[in-house]
C-alpha positions in Angstrom: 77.4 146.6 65.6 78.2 146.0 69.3 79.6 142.1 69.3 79.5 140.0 72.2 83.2 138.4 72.6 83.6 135.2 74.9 87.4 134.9 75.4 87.4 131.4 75.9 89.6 129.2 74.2 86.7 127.5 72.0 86.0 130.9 69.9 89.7 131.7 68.8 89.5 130.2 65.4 86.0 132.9 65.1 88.2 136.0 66.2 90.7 134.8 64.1 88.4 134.8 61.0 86.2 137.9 62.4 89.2 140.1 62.3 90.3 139.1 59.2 86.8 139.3 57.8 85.9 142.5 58.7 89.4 143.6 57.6 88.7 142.6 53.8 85.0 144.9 53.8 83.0 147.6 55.2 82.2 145.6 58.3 85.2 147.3 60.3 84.0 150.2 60.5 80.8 149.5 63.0 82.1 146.5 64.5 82.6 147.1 68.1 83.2 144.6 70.7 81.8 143.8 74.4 83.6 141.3 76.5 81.8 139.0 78.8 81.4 135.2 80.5 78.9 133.6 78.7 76.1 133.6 81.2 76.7 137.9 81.3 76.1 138.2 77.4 73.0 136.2 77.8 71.7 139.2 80.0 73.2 141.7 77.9 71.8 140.6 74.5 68.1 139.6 76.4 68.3 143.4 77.2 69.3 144.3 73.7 72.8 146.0 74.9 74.5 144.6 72.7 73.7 143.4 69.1 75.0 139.8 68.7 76.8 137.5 70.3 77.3 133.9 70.7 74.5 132.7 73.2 74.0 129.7 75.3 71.6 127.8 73.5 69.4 127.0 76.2 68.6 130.7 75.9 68.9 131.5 72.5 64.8 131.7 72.5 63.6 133.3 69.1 66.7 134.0 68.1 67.6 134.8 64.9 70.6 132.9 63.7 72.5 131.0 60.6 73.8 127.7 61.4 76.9 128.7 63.4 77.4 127.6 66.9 80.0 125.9 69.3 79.3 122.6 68.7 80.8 118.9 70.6 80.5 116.2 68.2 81.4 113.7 71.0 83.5 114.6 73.8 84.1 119.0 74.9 87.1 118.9 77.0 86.2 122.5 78.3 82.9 121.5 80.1 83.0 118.9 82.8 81.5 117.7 85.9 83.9 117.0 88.9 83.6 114.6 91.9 83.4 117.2 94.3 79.5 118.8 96.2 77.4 119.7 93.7 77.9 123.5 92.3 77.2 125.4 89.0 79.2 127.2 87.0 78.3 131.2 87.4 79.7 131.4 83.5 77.6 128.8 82.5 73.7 128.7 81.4 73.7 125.4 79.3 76.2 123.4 80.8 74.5 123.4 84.1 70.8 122.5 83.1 72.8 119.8 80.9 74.5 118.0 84.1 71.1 118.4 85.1 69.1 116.6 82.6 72.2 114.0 82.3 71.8 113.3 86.5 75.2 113.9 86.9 76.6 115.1 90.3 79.4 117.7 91.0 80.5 120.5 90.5 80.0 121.9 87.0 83.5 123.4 85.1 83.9 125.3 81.9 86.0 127.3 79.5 89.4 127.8 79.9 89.5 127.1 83.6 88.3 123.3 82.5 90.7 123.4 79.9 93.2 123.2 82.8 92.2 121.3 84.8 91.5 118.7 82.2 95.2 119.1 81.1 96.2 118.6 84.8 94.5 114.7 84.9 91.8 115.4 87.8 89.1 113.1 87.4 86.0 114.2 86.0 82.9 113.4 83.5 83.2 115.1 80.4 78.9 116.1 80.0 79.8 116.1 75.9 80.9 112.5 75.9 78.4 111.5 77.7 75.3 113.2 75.7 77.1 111.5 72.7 77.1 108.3 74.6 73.2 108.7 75.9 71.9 110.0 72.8 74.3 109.5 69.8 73.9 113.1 68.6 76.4 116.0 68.6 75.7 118.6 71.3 75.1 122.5 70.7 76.2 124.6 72.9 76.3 128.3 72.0 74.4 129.9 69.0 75.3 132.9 67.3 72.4 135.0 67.1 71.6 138.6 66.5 68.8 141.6 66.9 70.3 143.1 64.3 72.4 143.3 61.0 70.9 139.8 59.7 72.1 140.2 56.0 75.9 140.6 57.2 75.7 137.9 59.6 74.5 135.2 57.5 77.5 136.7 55.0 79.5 136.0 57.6 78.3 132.8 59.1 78.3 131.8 55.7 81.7 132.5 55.2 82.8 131.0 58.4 82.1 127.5 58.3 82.5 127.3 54.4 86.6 127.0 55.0 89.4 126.4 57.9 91.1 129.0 59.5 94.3 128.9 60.4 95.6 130.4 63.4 98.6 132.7 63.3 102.2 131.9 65.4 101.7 134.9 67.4 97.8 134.7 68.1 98.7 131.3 69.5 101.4 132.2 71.9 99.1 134.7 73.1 96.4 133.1 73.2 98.8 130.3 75.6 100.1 133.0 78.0 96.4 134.3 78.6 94.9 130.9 79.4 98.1 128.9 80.9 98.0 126.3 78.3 100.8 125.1 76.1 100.0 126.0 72.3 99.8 122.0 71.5 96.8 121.5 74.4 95.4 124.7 72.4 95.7 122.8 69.1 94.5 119.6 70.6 91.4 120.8 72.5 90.1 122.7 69.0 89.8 119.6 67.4 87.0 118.8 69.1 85.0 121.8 68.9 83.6 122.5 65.8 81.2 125.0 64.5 78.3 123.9 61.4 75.0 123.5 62.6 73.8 120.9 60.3 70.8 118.5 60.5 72.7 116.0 62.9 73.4 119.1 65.3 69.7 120.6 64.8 68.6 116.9 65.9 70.6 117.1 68.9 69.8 120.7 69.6 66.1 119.8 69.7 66.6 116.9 72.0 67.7 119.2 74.3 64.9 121.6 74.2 62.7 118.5 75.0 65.0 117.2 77.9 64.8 120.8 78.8 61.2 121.5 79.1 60.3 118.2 80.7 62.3 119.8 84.4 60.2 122.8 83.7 62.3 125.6 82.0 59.9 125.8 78.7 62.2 127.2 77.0 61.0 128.7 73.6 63.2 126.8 70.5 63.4 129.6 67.6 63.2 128.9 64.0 66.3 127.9 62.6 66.9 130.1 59.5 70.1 129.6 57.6 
């Protein structure tokens, strides 16, 4: 299996568990992994090079999937809007439509690099809060979805949400020196992010899908299977 890997700051608990996972069956031995921004693994699992892979969920059309995703029950920390011209985010596919349908202004951050500036106190609209604050429903942003290797995926999925994972020392400090945040921002920021796609966060991923195809995108919402 050819697994798209984001590494943004948001996913670490999932590489954490994937590792250890695939460590304890036979799932080592064809896992491969494909690095990429999120907006480049959109492209590469549209055109089936690689296998599965967390996908913005604006995009995530047909997709087959299991109830895992990166999910903001209120405010994201890693995806803001500053008070500067407006721009998009190249990584981005969802956050950007979503400053959109919110009518927010400015230039669109995310991942790591909004981690930081977040931490540094620049002013800014976090576009989680204020879904949360609009619509009262968590927001979805990435789905993991697959072409292939559905029965071990839902295994894993499964597996995934159904307990906490605990990060080790070392993957932490690493994890700090490769972003340039402190391990306690790290620990902070995951609190909000979690990672079930439950009723609530169906809800709100639907709501989305509307707001979406009213400014014209029609995108196609796939059948959630869990």
């Amino acid at each position: 299996m050819i697994f798209g890997k984001i590494d943004f700051i948001n996913l670490l608990p999932f590489h954490v568990f994937i590792k250890r996972y695939a460590r304890s069956t036979r799932f080592h031995q064809s896992l491969h992994y494909h690095k990429g921004v999120p907006s480049a693994l959109n492209r590469e699992f549209a055109m089936r090079r690689i296998d599965a892979a967390f996908i913005s969920s604006i995009t995530a059309k047909n997709c087959r999937h299991f109830g895992v995703g990166i999910v903001a029950q209120r405010e994201v920390l890693s995806v803001l809007s500053l008070p500067n011209a407006d721009k998009a985010d190249a990584d981005s596919a969802t956050s950007n439509l979503l400053a959109q349908i919110l009518d927010v202004h400015g230039e669109v951050l995310i991942g790591d690099k909004a981690l930081r500036y977040y931490y540094s106190g620049g002013e800014h609209i976090d576009l989680g809060g204020l879904w949360y604050e609009r619509t009262r429903l968590p927001f979805v942003f990435a789905l993991l979805c697959t072409h292939h290797h559905s029965d071990e995926l839902c295994r894993l999925s499964r597996a995934f949400v159904s307990k906490k994972v605990k990060i080790p020392y070392y993957i932490l400090m690493e994890a700090s020196r490769k972003s340039n945040l402190s391990p306690a921002q790290i620990i902070h920021y995951l609190k909000f992010i979690s990672y079930k796609v439950g009723v609530k966060e169906e809800r709100g991923y639907k709501r989305f899908v509307r707001e979406a195809k009213k400014r014209g995108l029609n995108p196609s919402l796939g059948k959630i299977r869990y």
